[in-house]
C-alpha positions in Angstrom: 131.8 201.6 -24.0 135.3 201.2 -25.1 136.5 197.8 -25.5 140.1 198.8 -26.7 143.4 197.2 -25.2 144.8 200.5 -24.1 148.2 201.4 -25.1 150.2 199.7 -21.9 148.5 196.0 -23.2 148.9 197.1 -26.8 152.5 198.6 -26.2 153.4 195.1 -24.7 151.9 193.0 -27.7 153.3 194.8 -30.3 157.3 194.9 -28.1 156.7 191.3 -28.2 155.8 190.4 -32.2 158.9 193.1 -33.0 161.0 190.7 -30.7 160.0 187.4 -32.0 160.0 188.2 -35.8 163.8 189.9 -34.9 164.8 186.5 -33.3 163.0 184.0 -35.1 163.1 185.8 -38.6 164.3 189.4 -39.4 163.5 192.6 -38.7 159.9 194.1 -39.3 159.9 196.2 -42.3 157.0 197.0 -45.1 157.6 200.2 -47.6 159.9 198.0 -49.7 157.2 195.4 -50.5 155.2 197.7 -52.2 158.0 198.4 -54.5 158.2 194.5 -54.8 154.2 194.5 -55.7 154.8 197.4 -58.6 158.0 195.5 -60.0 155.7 192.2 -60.0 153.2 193.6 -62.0 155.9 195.7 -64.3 157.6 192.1 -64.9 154.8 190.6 -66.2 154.1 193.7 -68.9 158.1 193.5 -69.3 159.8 190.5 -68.6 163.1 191.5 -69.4 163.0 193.9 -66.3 163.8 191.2 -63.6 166.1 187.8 -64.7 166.6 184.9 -63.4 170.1 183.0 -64.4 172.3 179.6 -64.1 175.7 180.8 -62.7 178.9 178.6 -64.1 178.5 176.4 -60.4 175.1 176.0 -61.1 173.4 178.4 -58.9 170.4 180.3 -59.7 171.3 184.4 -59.9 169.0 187.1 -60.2 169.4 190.1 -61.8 167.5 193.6 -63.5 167.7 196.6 -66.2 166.6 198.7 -62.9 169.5 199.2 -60.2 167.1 199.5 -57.7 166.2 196.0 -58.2 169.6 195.0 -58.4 170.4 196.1 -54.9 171.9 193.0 -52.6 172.6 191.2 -55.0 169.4 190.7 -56.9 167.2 190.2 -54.0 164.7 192.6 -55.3 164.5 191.4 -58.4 164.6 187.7 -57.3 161.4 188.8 -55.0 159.8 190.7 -57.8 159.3 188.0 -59.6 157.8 185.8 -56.8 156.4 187.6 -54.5 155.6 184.6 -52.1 158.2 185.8 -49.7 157.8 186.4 -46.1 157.4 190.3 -46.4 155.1 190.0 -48.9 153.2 187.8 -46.5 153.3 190.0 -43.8 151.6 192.9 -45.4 148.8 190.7 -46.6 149.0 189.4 -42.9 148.8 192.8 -41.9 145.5 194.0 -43.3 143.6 190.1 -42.0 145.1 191.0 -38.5 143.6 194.6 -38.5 140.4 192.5 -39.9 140.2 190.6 -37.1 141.0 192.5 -34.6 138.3 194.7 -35.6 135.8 191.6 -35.5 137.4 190.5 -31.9 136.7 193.4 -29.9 138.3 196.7 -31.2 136.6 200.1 -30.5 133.5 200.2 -32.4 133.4 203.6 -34.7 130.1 204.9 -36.1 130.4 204.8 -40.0 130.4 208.7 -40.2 133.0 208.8 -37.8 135.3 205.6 -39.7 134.8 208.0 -43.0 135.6 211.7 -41.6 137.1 211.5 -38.0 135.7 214.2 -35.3 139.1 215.9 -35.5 139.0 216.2 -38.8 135.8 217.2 -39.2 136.7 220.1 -36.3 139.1 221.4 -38.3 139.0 220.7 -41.9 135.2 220.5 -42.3 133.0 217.3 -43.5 134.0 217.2 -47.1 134.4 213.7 -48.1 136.9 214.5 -51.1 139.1 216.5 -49.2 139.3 213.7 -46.6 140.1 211.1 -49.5 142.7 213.3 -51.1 144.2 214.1 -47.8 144.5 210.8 -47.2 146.2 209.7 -50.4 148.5 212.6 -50.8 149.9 211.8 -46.7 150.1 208.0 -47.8 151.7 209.1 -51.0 154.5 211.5 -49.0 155.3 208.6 -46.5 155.8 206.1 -48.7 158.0 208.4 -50.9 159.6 209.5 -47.7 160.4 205.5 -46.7 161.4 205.1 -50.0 164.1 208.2 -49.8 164.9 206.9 -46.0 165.5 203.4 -47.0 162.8 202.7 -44.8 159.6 202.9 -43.1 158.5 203.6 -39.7 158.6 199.8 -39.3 161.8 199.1 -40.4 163.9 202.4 -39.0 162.2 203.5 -35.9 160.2 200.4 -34.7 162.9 197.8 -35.2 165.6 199.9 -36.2 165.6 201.6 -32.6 164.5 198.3 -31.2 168.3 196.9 -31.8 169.9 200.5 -31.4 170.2 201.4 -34.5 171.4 204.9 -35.5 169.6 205.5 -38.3 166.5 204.9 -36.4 166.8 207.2 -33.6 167.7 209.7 -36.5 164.7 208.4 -38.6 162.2 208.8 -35.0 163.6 212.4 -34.1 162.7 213.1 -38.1 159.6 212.0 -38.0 158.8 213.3 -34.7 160.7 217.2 -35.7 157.9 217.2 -38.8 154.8 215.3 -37.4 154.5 217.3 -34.5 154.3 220.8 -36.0 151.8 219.9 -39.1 149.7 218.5 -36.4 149.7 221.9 -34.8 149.0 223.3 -38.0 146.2 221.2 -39.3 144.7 220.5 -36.2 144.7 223.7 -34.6 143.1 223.2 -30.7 139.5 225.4 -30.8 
């Protein structure tokens, strides 16, 4: 039996946490908090990376040998070097809500099938290494892909179109003029 939401209730849910984090917070983005974790961990091993300062008013300033990190005016590297912000948050939030929506009634997938998908297995055999390494190296391009977009999915297509924003239609109609033909190609229809 399949338990899920379907994608009309799940459409709706998701339409209405994009719409009250917009209004009640900012927009929903994620790539640039891993960059956030991985300057963290690199200002601990190098403290001189990220800086905090005492302007001449008095006001705290942050600053960072890296210019990515320097970008708004130190927000990165004021975030880098506490990461108890609210996007920080959110990823973690992120992996307990796919938790518990798993315990609350999500589909329930047979551990052979949660390890090497039937489609996957259709196409690109049962080999658990190449599954892993497929995973990592798509992972790997689409975070290097947000990173080069200034943006992930989230953040450009999900919000961005969500307040008709150019560069998210543009980012969709990217990801959609790529996604769709590697899918032919990998997962070619037997």
């Amino acid at each position: 039996m399949n338990n899920s939401w379907g994608w009309l209730k799940s459409g709706l849910i998701l339409g209405t946490v994009f719409l009250l984090a917009v209004a009640l917070v900012k927009p929903i983005g994620v790539s640039t908090q891993y960059v956030i974790a991985d300057c963290f961990i690199f200002c601990k091993l190098n403290p001189d990376l990220a800086k905090e300062t005492i302007d001449a008013e008095g006001n705290k300033t942050y600053s960072s040998s890296n210019a990515y990190l320097n970008k708004s005016n130190g927000k990165y590297a004021k975030n880098s070097l506490n990461i108890s912000n609210y996007g920080f948050v959110f990823v973690i939030a992120m992996f307990l809500g796919g938790f518990v929506a798993s315990k609350l009634g999500g589909p329930k997938v047979e551990k052979e099938e949660a390890w090497i998908p039937h489609v996957w297995r259709e196409n690109l055999g049962s080999s658990w290494t190449k599954r892993m390494v497929g995973a990592f190296a798509s992972g790997f391009f689409i975070l290097v892909g947000s990173r080069l977009a200034g943006g992930c999915t989230s953040g450009h297509m999900m919000s961005g179109m969500m307040q008709t924003s150019l560069s998210g239609y543009l980012f969709a109609a990217g990801v959609f003029a790529i996604a769709v033909p590697v899918a032919i190609i990998v997962f070619k229809k037997k």
